[in-house]
N, C-alpha and C positions, 0 to 999 in steps of 0.2 A: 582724484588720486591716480586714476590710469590712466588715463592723456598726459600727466605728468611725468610718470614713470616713463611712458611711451616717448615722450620729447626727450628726457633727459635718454633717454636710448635702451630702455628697460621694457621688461615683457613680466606679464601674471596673466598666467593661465587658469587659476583658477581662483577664490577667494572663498575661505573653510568660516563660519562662525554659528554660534548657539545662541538660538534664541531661547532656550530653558532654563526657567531660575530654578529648577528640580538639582541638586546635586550629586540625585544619581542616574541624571541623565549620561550615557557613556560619549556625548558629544562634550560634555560639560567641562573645561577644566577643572580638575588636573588628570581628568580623563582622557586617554588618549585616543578618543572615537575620531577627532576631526583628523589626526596623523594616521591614523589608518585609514581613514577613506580617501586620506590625498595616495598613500600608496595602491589603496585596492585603483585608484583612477589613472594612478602616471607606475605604471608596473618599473619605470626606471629610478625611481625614487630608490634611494641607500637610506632607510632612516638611521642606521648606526653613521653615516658621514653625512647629515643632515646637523643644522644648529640652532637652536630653538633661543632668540634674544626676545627677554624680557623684563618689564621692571616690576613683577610679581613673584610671589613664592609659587602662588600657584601655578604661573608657566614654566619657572623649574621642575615642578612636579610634575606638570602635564611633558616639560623634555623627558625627565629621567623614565618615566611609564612607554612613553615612545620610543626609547632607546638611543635618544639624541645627546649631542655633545651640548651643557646648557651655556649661555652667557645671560649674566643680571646687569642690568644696566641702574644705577642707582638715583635714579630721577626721583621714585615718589617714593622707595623707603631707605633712605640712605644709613639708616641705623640699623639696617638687617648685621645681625653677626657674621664674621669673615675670620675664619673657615667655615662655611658651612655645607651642609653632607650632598646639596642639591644643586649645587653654584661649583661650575668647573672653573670657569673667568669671569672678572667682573671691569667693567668700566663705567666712571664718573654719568655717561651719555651716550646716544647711540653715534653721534658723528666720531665722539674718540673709537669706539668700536672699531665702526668705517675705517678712520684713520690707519687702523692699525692692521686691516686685513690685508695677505699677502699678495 
């Protein structure tokens, strides 16, 4: 995945994930332990202009606990309800996402 990013001209600095099926591990989503150690790490992170895409509720939850703008991408539950209180935007996929950033 990073060599890939790297060729297409892209950079990751860091990569956040849990290996705890406890769920109340504060790493765990929709806890927001992994978004706060990316900012305790990159002091220049904004997590209020940070955007958390997901095709879970639970990384909307884990945005909104972050303080992040969310977007749901509707790959694996496309019958979530719309409007809903945890989902700011939604698109079909993450390329339409893509597509559509400024």
């Amino acid at each position: 995945m990073n060599s890939a990013i790297e060729k297409a001209g892209g950079k990751i600095d860091k990569i956040y994930y849990c290996t705890s099926i406890n769920n109340k591990n504060f790493d765990r989503k929709p806890n927001p332990g992994m978004a706060l150690r990316a900012k305790a790490a990159f002091h220049e992170v904004d997590l209020s202009k940070s955007i958390m895409v997901g095709n879970n509720i639970s990384d909307m939850l884990f945005g909104r606990a972050a303080g992040m703008y969310t977007v749901f991408v509707t790959t694996t539950l496309p019958e979530v309800k719309l409007p809903h209180p945890y989902i700011d935007l939604v698109f079909n996929n993450l390329n339409e996402f893509v597509d559509n950033l400024p």
